[in-house]
N, CA and C atoms as a LAMMPS dump frame, in Angstrom:
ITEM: TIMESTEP
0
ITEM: NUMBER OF ATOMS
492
ITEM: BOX BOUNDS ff ff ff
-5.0000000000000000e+02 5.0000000000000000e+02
-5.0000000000000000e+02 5.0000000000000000e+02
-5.0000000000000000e+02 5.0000000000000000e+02
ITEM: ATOMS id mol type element x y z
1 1 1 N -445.341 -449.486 204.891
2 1 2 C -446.038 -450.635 205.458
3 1 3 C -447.489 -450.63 204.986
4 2 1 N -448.234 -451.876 204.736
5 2 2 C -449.726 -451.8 204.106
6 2 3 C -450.362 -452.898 205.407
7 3 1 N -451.624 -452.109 204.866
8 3 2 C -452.604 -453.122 205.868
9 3 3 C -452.007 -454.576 205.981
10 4 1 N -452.639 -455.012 206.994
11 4 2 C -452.638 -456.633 207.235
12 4 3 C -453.91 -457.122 206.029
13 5 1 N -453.492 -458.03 205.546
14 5 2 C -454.589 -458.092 203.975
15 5 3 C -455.237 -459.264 204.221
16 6 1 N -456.497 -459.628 204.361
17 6 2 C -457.129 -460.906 204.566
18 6 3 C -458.066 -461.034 203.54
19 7 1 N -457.978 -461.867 202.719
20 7 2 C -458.636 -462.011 201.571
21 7 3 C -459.735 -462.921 201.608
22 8 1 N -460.948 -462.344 201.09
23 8 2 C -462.389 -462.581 200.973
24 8 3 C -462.92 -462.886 199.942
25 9 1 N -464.263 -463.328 199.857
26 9 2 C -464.632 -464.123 198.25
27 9 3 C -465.171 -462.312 197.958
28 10 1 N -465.577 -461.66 198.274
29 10 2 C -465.819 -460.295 197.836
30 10 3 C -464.961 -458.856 198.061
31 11 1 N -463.474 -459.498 198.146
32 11 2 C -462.678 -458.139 198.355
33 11 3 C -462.994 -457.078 197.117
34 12 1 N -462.45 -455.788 197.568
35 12 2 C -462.72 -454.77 196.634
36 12 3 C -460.986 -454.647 196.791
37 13 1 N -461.087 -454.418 195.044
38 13 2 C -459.862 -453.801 194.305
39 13 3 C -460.037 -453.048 193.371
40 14 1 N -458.628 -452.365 193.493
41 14 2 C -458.941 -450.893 192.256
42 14 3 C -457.89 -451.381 191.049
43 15 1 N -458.723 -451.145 189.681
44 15 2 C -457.757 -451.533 188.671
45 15 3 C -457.206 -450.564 187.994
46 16 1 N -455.891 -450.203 187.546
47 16 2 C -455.675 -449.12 186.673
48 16 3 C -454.641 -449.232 185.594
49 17 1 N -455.778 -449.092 184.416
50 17 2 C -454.865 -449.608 183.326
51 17 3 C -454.384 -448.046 182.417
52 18 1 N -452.978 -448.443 182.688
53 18 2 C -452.279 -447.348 181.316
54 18 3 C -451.884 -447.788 179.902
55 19 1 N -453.131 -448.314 179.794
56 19 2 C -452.743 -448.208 178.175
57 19 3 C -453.191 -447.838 176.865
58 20 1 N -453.691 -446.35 177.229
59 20 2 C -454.069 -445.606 176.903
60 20 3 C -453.56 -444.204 177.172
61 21 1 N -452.226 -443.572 176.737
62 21 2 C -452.273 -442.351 177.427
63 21 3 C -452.722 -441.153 177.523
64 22 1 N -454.244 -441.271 176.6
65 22 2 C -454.96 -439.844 177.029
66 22 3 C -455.753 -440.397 178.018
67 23 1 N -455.946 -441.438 178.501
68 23 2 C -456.92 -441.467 179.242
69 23 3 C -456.454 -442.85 180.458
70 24 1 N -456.59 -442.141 181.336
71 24 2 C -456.222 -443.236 183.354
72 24 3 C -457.125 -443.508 183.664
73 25 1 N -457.647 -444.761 183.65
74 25 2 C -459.046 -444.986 184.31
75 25 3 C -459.17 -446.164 185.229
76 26 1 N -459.561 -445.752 186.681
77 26 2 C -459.704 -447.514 187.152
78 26 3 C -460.995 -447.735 187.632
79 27 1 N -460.964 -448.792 187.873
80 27 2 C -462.375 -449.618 188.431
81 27 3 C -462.466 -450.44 189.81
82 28 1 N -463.386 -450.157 190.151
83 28 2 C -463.436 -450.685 191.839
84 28 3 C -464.425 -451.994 191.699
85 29 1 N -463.986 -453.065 191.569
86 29 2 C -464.623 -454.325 191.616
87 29 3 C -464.813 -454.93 192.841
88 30 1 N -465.705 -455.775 193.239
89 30 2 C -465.693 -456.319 194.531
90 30 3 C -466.004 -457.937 193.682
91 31 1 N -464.767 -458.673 194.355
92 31 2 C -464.35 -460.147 194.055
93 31 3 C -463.932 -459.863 192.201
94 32 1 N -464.539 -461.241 191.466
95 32 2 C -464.194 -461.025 190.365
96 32 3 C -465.424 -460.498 189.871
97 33 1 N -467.065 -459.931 190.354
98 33 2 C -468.476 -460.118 190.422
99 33 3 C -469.03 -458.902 190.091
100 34 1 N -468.785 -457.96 191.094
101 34 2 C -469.42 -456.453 190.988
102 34 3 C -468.525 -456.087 190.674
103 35 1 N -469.315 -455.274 189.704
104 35 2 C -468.646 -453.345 189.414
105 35 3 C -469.001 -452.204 190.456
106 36 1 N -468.076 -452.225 191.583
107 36 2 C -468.534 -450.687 192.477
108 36 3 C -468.635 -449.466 191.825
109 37 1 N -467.335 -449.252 191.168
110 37 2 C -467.36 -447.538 190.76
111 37 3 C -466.12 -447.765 189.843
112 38 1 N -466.222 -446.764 188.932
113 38 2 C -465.119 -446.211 187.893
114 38 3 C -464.398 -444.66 188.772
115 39 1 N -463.197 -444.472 188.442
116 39 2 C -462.595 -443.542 188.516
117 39 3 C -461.689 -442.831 187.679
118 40 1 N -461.844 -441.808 187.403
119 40 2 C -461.187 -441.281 186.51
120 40 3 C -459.828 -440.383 187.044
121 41 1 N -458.475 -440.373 186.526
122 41 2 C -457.148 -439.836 187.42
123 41 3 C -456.565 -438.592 186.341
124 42 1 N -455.986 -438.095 186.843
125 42 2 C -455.307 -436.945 186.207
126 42 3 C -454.875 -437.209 185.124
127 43 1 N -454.742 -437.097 183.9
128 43 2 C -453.984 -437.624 182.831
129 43 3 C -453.097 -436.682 182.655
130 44 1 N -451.956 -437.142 182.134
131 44 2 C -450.999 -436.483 181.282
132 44 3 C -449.832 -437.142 180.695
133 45 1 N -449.202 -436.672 180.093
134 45 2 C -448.212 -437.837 179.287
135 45 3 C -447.751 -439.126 179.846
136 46 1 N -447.129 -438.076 180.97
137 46 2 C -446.793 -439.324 182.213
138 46 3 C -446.71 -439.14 183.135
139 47 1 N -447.769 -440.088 183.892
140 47 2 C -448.413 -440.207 185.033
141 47 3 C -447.684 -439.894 186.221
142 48 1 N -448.108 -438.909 186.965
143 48 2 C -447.018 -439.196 188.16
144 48 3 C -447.713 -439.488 189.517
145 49 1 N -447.319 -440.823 190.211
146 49 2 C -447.791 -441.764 190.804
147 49 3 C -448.555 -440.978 192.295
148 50 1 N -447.558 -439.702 192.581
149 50 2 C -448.127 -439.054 193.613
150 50 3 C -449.47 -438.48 193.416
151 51 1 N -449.919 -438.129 192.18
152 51 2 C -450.973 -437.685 191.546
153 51 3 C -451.828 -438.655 191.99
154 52 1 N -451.546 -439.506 191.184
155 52 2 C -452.385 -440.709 191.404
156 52 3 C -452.967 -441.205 192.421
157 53 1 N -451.975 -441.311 193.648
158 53 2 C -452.416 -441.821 195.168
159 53 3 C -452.829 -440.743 195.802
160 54 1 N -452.341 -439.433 195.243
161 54 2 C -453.49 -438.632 196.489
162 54 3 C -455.259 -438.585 195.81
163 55 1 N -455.32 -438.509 194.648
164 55 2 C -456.751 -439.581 194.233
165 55 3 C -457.507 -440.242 195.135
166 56 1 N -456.779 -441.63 194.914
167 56 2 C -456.978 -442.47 195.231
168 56 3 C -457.503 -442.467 196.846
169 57 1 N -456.816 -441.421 197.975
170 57 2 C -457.122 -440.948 199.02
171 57 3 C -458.01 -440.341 198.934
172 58 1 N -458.173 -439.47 198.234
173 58 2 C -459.597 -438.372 197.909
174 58 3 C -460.557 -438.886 197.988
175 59 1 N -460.569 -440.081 197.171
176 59 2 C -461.794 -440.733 197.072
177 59 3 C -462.754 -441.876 197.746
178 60 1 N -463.826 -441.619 197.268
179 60 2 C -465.26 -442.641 198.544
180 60 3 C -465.29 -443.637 198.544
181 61 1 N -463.978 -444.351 197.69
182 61 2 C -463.667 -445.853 197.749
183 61 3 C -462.845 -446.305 198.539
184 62 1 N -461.765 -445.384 198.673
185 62 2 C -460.755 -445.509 200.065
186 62 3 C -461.179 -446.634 200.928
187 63 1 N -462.228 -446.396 202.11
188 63 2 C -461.913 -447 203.468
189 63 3 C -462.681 -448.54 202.914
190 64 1 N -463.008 -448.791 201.74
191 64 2 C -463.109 -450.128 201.394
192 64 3 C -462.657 -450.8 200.609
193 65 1 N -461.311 -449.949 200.113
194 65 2 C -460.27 -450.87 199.139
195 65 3 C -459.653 -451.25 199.631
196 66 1 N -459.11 -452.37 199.343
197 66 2 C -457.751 -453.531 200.118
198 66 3 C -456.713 -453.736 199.022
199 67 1 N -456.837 -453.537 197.796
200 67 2 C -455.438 -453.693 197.023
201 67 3 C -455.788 -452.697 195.518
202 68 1 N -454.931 -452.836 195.095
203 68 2 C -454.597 -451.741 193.759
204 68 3 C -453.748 -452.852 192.787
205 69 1 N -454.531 -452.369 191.962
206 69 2 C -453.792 -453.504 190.364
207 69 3 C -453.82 -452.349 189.815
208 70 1 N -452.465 -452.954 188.82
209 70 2 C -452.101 -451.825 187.443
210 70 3 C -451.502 -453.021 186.704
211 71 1 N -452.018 -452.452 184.85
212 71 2 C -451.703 -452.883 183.874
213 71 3 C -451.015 -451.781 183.461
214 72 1 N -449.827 -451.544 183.429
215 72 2 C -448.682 -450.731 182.935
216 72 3 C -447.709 -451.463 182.054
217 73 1 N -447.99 -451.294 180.892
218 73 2 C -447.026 -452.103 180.418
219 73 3 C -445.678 -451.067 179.921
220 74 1 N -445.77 -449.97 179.887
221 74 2 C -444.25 -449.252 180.089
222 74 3 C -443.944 -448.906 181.766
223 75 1 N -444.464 -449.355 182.614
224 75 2 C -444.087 -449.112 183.807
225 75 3 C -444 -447.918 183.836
226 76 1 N -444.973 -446.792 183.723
227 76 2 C -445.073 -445.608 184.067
228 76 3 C -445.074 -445.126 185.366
229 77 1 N -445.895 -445.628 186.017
230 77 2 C -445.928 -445.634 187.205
231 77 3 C -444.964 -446.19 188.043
232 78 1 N -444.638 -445.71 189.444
233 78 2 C -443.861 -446.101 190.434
234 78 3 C -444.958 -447.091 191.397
235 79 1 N -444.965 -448.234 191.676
236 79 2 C -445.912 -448.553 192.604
237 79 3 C -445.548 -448.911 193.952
238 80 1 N -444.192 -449.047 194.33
239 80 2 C -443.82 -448.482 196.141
240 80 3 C -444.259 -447.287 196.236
241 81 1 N -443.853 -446.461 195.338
242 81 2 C -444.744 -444.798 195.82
243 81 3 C -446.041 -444.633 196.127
244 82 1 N -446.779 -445.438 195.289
245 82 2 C -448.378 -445.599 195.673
246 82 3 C -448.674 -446.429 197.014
247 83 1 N -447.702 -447.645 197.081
248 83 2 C -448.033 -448.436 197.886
249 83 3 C -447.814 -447.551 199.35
250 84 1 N -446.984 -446.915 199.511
251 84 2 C -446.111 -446.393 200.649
252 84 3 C -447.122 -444.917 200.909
253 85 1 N -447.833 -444.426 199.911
254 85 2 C -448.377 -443.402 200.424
255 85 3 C -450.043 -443.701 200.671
256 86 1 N -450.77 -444.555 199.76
257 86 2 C -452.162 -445.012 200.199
258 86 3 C -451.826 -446.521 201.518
259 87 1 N -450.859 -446.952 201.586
260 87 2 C -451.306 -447.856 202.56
261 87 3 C -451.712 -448.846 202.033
262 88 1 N -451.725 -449.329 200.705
263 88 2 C -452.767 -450.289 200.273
264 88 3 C -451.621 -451.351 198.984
265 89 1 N -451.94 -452.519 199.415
266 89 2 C -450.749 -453.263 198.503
267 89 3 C -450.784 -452.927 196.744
268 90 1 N -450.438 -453.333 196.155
269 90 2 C -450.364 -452.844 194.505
270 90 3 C -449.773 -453.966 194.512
271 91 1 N -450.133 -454.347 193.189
272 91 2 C -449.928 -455.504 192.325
273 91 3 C -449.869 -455.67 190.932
274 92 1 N -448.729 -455.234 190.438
275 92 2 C -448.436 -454.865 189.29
276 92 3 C -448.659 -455.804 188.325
277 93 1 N -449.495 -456.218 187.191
278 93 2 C -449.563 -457.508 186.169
279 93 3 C -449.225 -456.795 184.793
280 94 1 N -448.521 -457.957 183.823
281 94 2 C -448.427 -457.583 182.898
282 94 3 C -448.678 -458.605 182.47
283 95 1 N -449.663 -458.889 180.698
284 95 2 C -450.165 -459.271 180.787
285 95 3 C -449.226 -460.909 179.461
286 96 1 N -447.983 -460.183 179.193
287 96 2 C -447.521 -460.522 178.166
288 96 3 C -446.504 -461.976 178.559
289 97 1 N -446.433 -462.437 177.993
290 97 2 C -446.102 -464.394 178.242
291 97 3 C -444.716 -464.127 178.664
292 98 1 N -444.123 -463.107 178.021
293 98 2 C -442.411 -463.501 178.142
294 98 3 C -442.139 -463.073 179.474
295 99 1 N -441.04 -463.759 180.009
296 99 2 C -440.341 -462.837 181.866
297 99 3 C -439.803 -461.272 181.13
298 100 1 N -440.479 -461.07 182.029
299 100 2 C -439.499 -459.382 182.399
300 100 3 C -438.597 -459.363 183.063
301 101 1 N -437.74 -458.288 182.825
302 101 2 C -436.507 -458.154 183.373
303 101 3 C -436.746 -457.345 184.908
304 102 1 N -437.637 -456.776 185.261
305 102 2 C -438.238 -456.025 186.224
306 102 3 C -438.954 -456.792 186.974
307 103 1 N -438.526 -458.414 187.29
308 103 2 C -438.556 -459.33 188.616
309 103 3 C -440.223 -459.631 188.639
310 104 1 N -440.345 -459.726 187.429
311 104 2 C -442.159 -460.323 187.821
312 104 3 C -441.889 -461.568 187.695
313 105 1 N -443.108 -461.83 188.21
314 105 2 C -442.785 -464.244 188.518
315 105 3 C -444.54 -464.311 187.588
316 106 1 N -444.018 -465.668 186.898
317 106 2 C -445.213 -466.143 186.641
318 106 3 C -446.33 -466.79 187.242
319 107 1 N -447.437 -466.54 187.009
320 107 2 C -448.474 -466.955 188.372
321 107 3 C -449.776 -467.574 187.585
322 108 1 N -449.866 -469.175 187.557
323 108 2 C -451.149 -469.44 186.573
324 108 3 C -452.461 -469.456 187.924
325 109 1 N -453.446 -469.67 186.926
326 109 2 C -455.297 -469.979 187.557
327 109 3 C -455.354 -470.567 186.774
328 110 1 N -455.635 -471.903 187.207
329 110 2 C -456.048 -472.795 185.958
330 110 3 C -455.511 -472.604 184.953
331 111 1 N -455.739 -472.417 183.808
332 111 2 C -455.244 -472.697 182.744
333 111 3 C -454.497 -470.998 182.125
334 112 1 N -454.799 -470.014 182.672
335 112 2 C -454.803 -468.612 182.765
336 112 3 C -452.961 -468.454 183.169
337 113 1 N -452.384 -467.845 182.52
338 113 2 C -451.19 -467.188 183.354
339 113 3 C -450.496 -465.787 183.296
340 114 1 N -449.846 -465.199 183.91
341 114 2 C -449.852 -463.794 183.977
342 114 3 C -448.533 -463.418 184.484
343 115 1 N -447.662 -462.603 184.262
344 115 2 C -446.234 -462.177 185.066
345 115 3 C -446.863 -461.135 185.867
346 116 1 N -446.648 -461.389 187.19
347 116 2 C -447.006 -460.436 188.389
348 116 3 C -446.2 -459.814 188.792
349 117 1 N -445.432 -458.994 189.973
350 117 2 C -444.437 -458.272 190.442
351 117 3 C -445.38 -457.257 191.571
352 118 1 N -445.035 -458.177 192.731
353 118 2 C -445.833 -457.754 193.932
354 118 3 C -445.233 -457.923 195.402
355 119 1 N -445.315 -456.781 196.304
356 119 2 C -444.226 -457.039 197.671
357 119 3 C -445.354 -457.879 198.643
358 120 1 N -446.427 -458.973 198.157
359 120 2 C -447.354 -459.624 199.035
360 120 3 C -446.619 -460.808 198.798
361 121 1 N -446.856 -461.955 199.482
362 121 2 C -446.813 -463.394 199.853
363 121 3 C -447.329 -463.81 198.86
364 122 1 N -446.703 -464.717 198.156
365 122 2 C -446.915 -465.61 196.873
366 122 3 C -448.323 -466.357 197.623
367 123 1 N -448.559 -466.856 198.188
368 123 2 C -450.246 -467.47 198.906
369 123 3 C -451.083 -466.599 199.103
370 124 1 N -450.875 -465.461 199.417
371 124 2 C -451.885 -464.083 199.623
372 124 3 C -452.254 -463.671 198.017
373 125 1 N -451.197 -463.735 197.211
374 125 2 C -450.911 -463.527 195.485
375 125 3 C -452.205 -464.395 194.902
376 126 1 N -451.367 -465.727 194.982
377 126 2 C -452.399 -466.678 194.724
378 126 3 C -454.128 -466.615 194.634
379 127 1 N -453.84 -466.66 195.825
380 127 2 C -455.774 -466.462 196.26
381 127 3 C -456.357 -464.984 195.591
382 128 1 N -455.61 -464.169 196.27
383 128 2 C -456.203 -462.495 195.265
384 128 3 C -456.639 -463.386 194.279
385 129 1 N -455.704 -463.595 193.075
386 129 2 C -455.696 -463.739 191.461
387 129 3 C -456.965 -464.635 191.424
388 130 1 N -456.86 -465.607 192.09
389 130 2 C -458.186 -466.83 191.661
390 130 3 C -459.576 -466.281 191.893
391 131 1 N -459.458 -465.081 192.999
392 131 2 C -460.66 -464.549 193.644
393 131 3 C -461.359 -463.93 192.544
394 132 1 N -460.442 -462.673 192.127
395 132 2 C -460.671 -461.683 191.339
396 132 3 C -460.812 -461.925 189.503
397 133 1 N -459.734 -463.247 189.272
398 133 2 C -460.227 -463.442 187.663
399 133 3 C -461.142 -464.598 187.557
400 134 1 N -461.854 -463.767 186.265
401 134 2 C -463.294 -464.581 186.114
402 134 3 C -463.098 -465.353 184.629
403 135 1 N -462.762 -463.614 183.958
404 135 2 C -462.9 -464.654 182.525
405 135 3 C -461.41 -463.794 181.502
406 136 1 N -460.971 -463.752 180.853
407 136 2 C -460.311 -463.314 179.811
408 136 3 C -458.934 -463.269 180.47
409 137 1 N -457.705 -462.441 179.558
410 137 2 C -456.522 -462.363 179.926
411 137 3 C -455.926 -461.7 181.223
412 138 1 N -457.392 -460.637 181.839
413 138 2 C -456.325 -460.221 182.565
414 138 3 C -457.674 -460.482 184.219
415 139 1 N -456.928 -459.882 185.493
416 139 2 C -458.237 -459.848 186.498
417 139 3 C -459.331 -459.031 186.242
418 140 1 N -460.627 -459.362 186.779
419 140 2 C -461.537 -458.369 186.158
420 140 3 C -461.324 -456.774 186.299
421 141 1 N -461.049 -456.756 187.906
422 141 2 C -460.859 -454.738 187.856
423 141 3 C -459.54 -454.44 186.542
424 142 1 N -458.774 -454.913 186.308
425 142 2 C -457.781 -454.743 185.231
426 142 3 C -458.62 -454.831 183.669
427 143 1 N -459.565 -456.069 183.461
428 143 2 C -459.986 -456.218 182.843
429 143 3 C -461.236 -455.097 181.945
430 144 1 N -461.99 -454.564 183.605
431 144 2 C -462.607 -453.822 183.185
432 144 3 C -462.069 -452.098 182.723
433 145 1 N -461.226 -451.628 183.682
434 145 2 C -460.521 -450.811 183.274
435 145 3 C -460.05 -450.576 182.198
436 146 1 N -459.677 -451.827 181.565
437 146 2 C -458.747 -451.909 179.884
438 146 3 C -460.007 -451.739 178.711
439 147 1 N -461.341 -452.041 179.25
440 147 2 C -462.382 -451.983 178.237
441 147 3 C -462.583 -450.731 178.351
442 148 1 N -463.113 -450.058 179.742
443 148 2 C -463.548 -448.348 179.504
444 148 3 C -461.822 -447.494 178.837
445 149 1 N -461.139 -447.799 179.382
446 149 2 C -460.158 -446.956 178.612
447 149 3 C -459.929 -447.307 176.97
448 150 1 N -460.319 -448.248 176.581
449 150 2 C -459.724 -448.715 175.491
450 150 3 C -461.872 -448.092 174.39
451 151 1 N -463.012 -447.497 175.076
452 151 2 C -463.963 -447.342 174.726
453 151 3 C -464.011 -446.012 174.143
454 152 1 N -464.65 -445.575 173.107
455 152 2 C -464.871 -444.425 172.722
456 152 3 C -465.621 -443.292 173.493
457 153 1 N -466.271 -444.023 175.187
458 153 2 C -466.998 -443.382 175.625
459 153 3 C -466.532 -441.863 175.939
460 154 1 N -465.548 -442.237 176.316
461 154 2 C -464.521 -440.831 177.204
462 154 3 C -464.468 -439.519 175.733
463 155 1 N -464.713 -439.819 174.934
464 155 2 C -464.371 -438.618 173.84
465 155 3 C -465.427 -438.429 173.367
466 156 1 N -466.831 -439.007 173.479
467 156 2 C -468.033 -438.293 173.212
468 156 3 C -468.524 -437.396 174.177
469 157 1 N -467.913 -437.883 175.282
470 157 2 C -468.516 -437.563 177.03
471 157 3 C -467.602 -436.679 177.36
472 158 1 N -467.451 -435.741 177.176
473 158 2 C -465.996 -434.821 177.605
474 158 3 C -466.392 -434.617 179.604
475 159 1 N -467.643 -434.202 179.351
476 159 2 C -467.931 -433.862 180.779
477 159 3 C -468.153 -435.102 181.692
478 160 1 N -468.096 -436.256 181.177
479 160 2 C -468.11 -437.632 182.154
480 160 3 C -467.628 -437.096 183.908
481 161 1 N -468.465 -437.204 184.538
482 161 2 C -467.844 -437.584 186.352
483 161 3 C -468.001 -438.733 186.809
484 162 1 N -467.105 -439.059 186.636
485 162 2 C -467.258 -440.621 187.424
486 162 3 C -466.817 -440.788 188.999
487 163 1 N -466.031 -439.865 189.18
488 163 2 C -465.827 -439.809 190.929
489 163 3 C -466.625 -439.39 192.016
490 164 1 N -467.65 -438.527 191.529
491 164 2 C -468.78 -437.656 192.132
492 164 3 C -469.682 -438.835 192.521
């Protein structure tokens, strides 16, 4: 069961994009506007989701996150497991035009569209998505996540803390 979710022009969400597998990284955005915090997750070939959500608990973003996005496009992750152990909805996007066979529905913003796969209310769906995307293909915490993982920063910076 997840919170009761009431959506705000400044909710905070955590983005976490795998597509990159040396490197798990998400981002704590509030609306589509601020950057709160980066987080960095256990890496390893493949991710295992319990890893992930006890993180996600660990950390000083907790008692002000309200949802979790992932860009997984091999579905590495389990996200009832996350959902069921942080308490917090997940909202799986992918970012690619065609239907998946793994029950995502298409969901436009304006002119923007995206295959989602989420256990929230298509109107709760809705509003998230319009809240949170600003500009490009995907929502911003997804968005931003896909830039630091996809950045050379992480391999000059070996000692990077971003959770501290």
């Amino acid at each position: 069961m997840t919170r009761k979710l009431t959506v705000k022009k400044e909710i905070r969400a955590l983005g976490i994009d795998l597509c990159n597998p040396r490197h798990l990284v998400g981002a704590i955005v509030r609306g589509g506007v601020y950057l709160d915090g980066v987080m960095l997750f256990p890496s390893s070939p493949i991710p295992k989701s319990r890893s992930v959500a006890s993180a996600i608990l660990r950390s000083r973003f907790l008692p002000e996150l309200r949802l979790i996005m992932t860009h997984d496009p091999e579905t590495r992750l389990d996200a009832k497991a996350i959902e069921r152990l942080t308490k917090l909805p997940v909202i799986q996007i992918n970012s690619s035009r065609k239907r998946n066979s793994n029950g995502s529905k298409p969901y436009k913003v304006g002119r923007k569209e995206l295959q989602v796969n989420s256990s929230l209310l298509p109107r709760i769906l809705q509003e998230i998505l319009s809240t949170t995307w600003t500009t490009g293909i995907l929502p911003e915490p997804l968005r931003i996540a896909h830039l630091l993982v996809r950045s050379r920063f992480f391999d000059k910076n070996a000692r990077f803390q971003a959770n501290k």
